[in-house]
N, CA, C and O atoms as a MOPAC input file, in Angstrom:
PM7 MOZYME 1SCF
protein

 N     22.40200 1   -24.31900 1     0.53300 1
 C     23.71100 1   -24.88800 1     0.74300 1
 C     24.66300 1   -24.35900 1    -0.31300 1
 O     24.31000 1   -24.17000 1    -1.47700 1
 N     25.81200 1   -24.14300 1     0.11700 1
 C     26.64200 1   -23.63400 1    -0.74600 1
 C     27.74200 1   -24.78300 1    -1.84200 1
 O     27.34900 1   -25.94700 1    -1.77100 1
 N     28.44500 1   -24.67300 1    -2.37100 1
 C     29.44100 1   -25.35400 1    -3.12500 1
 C     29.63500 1   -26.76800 1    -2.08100 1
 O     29.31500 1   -27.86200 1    -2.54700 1
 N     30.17600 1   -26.67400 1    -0.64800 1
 C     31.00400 1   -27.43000 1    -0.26000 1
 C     30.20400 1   -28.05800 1     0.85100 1
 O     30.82400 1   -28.45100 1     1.83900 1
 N     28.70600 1   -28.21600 1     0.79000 1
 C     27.81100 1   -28.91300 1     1.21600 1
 C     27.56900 1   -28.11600 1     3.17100 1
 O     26.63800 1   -28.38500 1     3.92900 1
 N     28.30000 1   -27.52400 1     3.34900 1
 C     28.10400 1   -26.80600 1     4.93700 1
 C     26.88600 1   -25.60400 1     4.01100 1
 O     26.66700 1   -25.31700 1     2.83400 1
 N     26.15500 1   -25.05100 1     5.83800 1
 C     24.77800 1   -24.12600 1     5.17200 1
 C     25.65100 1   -23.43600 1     5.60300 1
 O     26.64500 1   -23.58700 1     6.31400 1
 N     24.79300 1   -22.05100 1     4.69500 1
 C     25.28600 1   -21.06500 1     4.41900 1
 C     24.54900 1   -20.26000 1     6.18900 1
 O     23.38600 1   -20.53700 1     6.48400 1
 N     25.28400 1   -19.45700 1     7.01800 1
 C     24.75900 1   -18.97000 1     8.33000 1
 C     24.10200 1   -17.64900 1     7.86900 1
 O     24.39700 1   -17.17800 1     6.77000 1
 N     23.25700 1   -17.07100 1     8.65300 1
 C     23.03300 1   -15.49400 1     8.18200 1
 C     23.09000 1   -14.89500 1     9.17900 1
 O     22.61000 1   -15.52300 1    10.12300 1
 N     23.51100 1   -13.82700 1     9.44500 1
 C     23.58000 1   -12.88800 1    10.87500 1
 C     22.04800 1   -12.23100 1    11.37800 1
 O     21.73400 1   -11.14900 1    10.88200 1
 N     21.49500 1   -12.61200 1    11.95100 1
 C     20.27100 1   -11.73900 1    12.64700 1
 C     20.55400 1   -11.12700 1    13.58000 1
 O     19.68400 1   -10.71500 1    14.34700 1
 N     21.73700 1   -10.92200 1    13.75300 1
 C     21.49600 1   -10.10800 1    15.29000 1
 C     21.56700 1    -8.36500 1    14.91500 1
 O     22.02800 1    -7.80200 1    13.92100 1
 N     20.89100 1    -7.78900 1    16.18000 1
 C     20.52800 1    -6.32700 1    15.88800 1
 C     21.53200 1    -5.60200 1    16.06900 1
 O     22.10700 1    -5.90500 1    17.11500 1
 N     22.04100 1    -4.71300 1    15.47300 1
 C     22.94900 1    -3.64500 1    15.65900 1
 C     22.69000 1    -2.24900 1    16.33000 1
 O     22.57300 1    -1.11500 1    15.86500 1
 N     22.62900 1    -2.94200 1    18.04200 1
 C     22.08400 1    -2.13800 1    19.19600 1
 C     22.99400 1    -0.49300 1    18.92900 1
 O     22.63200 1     0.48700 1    19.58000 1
 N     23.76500 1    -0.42400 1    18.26200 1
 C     24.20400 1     0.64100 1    18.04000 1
 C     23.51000 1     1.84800 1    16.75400 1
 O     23.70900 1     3.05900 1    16.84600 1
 N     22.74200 1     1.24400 1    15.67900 1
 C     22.03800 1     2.15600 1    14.48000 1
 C     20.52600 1     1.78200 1    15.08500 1
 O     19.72000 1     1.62900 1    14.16800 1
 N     20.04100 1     1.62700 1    16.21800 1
 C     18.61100 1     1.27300 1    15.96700 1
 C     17.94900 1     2.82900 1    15.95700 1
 O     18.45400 1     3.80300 1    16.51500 1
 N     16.40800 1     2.81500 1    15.00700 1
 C     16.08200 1     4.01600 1    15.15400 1
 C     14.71400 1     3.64400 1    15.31000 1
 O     14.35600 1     2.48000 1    15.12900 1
 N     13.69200 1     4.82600 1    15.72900 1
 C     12.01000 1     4.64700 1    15.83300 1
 C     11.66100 1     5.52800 1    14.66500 1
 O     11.98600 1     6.68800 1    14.40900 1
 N     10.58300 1     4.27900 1    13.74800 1
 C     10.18400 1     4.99800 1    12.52300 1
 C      8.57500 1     5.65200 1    12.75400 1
 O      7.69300 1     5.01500 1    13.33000 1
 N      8.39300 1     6.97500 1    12.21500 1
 C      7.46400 1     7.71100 1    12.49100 1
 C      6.82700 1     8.34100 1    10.74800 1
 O      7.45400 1     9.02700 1     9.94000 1
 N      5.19900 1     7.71600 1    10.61600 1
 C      5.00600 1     7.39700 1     8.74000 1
 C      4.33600 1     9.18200 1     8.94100 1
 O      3.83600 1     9.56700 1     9.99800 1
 N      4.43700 1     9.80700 1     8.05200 1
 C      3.98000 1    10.74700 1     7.57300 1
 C      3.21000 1    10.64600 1     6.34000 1
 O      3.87300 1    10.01900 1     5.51400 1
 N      1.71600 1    11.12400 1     5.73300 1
 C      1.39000 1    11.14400 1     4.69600 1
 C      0.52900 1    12.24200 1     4.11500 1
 O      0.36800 1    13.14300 1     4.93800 1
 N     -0.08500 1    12.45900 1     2.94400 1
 C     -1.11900 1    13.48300 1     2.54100 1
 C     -2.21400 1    13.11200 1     2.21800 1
 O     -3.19800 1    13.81200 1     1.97800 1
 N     -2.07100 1    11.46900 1     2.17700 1
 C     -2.82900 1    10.64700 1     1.31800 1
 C     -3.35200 1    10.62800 1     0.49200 1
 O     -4.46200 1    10.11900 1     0.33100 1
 N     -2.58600 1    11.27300 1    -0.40100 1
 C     -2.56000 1    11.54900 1    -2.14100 1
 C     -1.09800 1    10.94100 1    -2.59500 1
 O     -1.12800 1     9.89300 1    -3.24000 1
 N      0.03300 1    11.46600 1    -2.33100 1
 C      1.21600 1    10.80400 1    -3.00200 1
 C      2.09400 1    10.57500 1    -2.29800 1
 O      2.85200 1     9.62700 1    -2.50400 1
 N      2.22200 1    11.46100 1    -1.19800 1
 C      3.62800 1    11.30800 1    -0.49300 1
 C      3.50100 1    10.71700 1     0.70500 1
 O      2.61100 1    10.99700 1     1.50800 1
 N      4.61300 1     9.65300 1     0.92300 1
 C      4.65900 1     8.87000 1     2.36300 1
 C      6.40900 1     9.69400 1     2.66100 1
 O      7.40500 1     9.48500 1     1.96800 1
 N      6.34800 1    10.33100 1     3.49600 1
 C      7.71900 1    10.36300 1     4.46800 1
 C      7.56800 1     9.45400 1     5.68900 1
 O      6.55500 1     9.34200 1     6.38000 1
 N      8.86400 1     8.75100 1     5.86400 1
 C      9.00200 1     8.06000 1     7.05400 1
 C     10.19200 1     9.08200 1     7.79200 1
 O     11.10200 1     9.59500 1     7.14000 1
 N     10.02200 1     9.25500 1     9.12400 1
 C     11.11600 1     9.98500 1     9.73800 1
 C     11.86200 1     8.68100 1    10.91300 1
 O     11.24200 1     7.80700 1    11.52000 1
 N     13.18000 1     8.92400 1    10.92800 1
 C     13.46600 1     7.22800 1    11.03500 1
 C     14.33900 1     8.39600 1    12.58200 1
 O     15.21500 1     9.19900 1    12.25900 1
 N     13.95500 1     8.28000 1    13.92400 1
 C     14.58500 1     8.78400 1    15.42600 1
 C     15.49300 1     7.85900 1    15.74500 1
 O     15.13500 1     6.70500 1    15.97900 1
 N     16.67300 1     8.20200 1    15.79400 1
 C     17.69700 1     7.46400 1    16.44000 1
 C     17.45100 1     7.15400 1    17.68900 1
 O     17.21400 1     8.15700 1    18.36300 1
 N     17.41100 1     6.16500 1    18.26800 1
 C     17.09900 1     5.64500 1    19.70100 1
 C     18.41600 1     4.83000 1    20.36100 1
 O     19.22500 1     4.23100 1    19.65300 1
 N     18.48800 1     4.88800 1    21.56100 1
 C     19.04600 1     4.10400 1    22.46200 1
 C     18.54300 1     2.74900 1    22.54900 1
 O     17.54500 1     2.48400 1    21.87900 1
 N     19.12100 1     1.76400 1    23.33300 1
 C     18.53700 1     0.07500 1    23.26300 1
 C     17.53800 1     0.42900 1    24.10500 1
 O     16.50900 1     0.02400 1    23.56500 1
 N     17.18300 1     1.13100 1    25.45600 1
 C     16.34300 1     1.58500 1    26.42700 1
 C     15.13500 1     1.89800 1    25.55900 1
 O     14.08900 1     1.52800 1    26.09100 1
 N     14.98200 1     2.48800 1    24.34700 1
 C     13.81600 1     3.10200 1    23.54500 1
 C     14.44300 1     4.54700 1    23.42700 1
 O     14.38800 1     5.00600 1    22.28600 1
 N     14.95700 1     5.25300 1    24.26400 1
 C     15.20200 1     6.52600 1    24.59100 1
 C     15.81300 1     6.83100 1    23.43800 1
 O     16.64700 1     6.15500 1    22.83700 1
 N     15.16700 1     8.34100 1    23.02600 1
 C     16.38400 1     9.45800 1    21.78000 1
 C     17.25600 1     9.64100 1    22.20300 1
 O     17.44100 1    10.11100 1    23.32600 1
 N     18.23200 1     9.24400 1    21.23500 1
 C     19.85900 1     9.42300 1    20.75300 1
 C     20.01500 1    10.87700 1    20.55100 1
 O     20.40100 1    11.09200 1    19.40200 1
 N     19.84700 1    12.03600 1    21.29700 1
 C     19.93600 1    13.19100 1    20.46700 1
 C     21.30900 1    13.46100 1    20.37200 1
 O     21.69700 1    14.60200 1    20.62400 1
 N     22.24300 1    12.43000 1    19.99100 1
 C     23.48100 1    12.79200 1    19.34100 1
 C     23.94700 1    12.44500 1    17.84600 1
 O     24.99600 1    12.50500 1    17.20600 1
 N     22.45000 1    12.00100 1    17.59600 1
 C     22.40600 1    11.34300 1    16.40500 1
 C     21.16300 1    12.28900 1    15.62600 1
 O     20.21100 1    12.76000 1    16.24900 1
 N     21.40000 1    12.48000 1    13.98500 1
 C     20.44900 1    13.24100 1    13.93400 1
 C     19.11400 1    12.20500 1    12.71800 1
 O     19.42400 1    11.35600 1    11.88300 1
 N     17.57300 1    12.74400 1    13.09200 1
 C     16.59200 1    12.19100 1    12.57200 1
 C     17.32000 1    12.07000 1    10.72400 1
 O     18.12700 1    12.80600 1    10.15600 1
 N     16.54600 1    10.73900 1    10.20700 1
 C     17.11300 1    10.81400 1     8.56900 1
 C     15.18300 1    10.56500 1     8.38800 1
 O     14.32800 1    10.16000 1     9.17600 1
 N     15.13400 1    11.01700 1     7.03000 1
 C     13.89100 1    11.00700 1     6.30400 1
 C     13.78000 1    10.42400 1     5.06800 1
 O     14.52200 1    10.80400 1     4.16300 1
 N     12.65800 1     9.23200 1     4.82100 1
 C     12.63400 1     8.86000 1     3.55800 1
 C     11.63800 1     8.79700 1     2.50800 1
 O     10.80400 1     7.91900 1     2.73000 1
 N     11.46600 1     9.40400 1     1.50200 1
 C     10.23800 1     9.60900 1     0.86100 1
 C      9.88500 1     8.16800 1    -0.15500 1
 O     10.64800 1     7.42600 1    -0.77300 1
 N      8.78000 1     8.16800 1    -0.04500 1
 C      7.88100 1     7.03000 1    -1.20200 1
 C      6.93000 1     7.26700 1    -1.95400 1
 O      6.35900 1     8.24700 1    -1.47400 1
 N      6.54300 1     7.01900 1    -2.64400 1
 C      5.39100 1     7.03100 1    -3.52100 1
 C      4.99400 1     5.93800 1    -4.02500 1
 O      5.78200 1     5.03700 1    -3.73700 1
 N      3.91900 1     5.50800 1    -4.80200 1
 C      3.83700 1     4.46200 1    -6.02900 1
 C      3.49500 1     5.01800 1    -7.04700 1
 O      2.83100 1     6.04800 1    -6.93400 1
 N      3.80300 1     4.56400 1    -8.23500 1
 C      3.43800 1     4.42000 1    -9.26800 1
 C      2.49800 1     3.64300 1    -9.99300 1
 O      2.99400 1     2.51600 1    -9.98600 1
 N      1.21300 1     3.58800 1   -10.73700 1
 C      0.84000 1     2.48700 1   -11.63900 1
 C      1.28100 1     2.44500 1   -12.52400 1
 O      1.74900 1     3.45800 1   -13.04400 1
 N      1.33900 1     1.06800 1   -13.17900 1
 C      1.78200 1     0.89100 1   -14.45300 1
 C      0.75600 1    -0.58200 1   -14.72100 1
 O      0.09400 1    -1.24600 1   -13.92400 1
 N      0.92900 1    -0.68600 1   -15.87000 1
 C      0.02400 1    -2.00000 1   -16.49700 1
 C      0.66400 1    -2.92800 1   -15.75400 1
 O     -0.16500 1    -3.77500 1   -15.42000 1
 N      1.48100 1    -3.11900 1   -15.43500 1
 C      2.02000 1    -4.41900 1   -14.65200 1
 C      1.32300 1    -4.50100 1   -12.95500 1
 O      1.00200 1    -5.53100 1   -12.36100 1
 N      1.24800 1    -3.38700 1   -12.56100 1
 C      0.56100 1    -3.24700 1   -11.36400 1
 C      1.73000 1    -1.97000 1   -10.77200 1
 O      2.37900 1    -1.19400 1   -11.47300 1
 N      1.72300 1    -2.04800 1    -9.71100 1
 C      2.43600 1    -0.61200 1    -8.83300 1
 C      3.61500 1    -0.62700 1    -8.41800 1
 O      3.94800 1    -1.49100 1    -7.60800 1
 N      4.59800 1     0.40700 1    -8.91500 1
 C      6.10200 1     0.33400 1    -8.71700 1
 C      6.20900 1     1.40800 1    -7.37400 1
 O      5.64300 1     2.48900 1    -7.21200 1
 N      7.10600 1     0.71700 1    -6.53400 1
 C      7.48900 1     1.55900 1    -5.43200 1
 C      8.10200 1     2.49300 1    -6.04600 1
 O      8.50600 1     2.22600 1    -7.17800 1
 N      8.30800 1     3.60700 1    -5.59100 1
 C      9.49300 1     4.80700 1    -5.71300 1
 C     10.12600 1     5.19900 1    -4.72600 1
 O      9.44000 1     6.07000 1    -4.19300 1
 N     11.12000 1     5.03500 1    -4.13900 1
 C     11.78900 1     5.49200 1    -2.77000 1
 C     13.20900 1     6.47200 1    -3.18500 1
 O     13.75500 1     6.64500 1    -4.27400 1
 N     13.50700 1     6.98300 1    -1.88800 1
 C     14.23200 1     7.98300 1    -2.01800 1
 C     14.61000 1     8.71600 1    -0.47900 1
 O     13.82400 1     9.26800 1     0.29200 1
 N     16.18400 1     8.49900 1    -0.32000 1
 C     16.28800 1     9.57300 1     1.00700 1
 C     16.31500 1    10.76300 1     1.11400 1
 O     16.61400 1    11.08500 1    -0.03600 1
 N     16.24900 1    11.37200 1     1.48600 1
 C     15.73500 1    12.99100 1     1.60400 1
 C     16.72900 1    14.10900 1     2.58900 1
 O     16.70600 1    14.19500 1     3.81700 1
 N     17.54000 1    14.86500 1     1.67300 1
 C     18.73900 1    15.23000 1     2.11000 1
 C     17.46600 1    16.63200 1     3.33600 1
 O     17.00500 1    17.66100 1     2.84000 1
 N     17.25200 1    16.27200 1     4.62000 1
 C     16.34100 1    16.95700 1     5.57700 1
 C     17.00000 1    17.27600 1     6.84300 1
 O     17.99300 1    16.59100 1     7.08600 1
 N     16.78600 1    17.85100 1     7.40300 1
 C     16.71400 1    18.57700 1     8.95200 1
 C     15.85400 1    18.49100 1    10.05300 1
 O     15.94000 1    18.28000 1    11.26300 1
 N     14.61200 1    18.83100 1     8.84000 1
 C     13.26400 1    18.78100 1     9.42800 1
 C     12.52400 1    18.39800 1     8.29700 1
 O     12.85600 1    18.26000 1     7.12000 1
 N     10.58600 1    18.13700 1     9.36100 1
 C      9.50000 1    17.97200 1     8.41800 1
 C      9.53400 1    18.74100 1     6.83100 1
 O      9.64400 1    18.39200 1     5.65500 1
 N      9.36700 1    19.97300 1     7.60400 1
 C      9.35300 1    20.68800 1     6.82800 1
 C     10.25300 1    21.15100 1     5.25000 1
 O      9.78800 1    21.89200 1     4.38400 1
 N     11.41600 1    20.57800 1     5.22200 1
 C     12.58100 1    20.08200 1     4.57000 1
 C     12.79600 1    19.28000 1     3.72900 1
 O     13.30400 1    19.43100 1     2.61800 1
 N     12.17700 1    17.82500 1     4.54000 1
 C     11.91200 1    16.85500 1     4.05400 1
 C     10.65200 1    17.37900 1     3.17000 1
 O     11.14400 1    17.29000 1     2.04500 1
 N      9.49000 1    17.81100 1     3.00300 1
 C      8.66800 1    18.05900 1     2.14300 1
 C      8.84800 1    18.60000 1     1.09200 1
 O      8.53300 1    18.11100 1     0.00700 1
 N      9.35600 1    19.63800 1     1.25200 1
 C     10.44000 1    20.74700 1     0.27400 1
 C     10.86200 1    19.76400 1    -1.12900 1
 O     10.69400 1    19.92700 1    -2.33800 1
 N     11.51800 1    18.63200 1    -0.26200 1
 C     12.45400 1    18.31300 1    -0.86000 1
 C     12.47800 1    16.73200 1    -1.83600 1
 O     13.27000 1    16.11500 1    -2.54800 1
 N     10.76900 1    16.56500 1    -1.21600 1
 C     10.16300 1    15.44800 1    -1.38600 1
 C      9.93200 1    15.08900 1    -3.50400 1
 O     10.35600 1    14.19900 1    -4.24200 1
 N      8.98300 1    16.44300 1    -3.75700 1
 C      9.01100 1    16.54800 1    -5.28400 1
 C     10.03700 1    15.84900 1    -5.82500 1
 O     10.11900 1    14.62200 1    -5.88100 1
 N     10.75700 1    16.58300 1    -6.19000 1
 C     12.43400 1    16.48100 1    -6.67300 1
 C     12.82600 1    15.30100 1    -6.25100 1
 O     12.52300 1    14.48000 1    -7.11700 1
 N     13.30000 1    14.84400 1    -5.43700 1
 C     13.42600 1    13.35000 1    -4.79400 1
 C     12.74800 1    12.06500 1    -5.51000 1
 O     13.32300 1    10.99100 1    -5.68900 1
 N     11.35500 1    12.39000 1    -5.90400 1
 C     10.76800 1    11.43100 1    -6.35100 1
 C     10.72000 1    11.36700 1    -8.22000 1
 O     10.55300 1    10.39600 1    -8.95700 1
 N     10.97300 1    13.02200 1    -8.58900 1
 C     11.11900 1    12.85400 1    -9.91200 1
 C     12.77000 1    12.07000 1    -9.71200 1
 O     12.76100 1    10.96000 1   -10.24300 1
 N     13.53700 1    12.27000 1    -9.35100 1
 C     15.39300 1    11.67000 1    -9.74300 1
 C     15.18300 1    10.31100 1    -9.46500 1
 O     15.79200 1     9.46700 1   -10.12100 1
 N     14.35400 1     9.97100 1    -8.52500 1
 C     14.52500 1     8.39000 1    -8.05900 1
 C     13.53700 1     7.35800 1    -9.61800 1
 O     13.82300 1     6.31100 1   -10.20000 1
 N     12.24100 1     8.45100 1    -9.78400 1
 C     11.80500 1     7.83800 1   -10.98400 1
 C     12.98300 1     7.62600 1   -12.18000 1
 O     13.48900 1     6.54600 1   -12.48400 1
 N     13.28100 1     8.91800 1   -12.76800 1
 C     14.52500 1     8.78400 1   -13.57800 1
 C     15.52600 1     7.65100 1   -13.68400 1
 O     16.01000 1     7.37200 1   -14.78000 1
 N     15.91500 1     6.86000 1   -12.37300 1
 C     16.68200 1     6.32600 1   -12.35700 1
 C     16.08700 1     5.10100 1   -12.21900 1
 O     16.84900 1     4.15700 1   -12.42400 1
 N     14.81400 1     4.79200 1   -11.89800 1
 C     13.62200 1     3.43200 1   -12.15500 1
 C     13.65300 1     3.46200 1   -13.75100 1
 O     13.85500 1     2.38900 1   -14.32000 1
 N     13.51300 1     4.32600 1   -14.32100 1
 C     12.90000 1     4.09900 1   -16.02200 1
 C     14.16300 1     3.79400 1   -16.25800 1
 O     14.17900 1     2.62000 1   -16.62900 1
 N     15.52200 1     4.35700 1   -16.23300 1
 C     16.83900 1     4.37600 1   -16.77600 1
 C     17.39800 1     2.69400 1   -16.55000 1
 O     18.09000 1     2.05800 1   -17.34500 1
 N     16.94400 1     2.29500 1   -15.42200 1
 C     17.55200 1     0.79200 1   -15.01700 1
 C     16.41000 1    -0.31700 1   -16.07100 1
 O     16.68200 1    -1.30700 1   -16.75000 1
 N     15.35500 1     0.25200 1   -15.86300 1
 C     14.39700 1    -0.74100 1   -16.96300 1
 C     14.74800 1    -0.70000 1   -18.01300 1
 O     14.98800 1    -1.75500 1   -18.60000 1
 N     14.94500 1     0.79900 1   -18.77600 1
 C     15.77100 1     0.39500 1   -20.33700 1
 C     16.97900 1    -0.23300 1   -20.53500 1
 O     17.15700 1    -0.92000 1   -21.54000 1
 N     18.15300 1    -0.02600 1   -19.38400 1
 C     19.57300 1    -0.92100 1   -19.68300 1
 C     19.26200 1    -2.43000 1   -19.28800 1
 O     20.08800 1    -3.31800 1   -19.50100 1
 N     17.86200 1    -2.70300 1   -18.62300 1
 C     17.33100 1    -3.91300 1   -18.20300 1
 C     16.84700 1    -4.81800 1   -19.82300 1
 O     16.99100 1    -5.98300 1   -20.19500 1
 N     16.35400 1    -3.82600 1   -20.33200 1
 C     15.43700 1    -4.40100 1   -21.18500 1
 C     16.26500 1    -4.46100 1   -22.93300 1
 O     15.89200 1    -5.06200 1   -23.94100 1
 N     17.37900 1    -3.64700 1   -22.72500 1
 C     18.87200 1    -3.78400 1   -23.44600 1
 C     19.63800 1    -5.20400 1   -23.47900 1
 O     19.94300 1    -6.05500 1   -24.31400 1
 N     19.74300 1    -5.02500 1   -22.40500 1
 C     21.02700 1    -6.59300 1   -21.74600 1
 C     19.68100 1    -7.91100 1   -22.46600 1
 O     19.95800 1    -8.47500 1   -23.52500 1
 N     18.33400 1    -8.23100 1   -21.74400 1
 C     17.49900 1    -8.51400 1   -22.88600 1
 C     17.52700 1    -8.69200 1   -23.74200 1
 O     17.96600 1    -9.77800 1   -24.12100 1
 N     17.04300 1    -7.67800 1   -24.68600 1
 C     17.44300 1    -8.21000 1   -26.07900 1
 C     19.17800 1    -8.43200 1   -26.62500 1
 O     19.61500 1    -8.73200 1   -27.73600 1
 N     19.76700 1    -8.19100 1   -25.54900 1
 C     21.52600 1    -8.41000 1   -26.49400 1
 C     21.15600 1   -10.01700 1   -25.91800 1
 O     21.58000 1   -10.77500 1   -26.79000 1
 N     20.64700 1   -10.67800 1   -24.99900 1
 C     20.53900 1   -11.90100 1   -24.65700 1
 C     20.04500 1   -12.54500 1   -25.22700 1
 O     20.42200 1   -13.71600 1   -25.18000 1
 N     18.59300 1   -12.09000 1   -26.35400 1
 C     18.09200 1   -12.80400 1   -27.31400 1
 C     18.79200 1   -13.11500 1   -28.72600 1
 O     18.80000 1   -14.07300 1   -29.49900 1
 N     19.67100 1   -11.19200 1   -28.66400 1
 C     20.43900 1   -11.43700 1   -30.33700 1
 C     21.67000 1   -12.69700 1   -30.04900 1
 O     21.90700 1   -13.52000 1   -30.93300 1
 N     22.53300 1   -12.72900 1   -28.47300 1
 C     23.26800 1   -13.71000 1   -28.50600 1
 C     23.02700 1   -15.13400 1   -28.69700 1
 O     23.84100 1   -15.87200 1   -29.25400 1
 N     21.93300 1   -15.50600 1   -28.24500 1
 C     21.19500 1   -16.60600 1   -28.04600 1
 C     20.32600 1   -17.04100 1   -29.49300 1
 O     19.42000 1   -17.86900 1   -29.40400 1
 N     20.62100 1   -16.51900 1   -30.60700 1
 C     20.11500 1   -16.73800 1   -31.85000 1
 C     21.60300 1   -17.94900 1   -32.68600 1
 O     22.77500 1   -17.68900 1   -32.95800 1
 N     20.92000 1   -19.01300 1   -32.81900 1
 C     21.59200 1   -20.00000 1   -33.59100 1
 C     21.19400 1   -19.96900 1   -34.99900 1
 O     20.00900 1   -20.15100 1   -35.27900 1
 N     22.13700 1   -19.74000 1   -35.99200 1
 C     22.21200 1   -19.43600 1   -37.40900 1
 C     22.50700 1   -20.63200 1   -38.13400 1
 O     23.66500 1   -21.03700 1   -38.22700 1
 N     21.66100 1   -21.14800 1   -38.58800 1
 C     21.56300 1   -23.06600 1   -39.36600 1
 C     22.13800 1   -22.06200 1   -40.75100 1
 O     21.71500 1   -20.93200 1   -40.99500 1
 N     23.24600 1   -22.84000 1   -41.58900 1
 C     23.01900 1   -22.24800 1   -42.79400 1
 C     21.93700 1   -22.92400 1   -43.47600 1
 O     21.36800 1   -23.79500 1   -42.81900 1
 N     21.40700 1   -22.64100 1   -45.02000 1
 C     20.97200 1   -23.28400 1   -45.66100 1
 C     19.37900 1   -23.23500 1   -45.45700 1
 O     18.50700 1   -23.68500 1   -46.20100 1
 N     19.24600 1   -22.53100 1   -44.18400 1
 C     17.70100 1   -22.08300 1   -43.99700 1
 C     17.35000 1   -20.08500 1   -44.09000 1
 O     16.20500 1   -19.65200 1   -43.95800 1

């Protein structure tokens, strides 16, 4: 519920206009491509629309396993693979980069949050 006691609504309805059919690709070592087919409401290809591709991976870490995702500037399979590497190093980059300004704001939250008694 929001401020003024009415619920808050959420939209579920489908946007018969972007629907696409997702198709998983893997090596089953690191790389998942999904190739996402633009479709009609019928099921039928949109071929006026063109296929988009998205790469994944995981990561371990002591905490357990970080997704890595990433869209994949592609044409084709073949493209998308190309292009997959690279994709997943920039998307990491920008996972580690958000954890350190994460873990920044953090400690500026602990140094703000420090109450100074004199006399102790």
């Amino acid at each position: 519920m929001n401020d003024t006691g009415q619920e808050q609504q959420i939209d579920f309805s489908v946007d018969k206009k972007h629907l696409y059919r997702e198709e998983a690709i893997t090596d089953l070592k690191v790389a998942s491509i999904r190739r996402l087919i633009p479709i009609h409401p019928d099921g039928t290809e949109d071929k006026s629309r063109a296929p988009m591709f998205m790469g994944h991976t995981q990561l371990m870490s002591p905490q357990g396993p970080i997704p890595i995702q990433s869209p994949l500037t592609a044409n084709n399979l073949e493209e998308a693979m190309d292009e997959f590497p690279n994709a997943m190093k920039k998307a990491l980059e920008e996972v580690v980069e958000n954890v350190k300004k994460m873990q920044q704001e953090e400690m500026q939250k602990k140094d703000d949050s420090r109450i100074i008694v004199p006399g102790r």
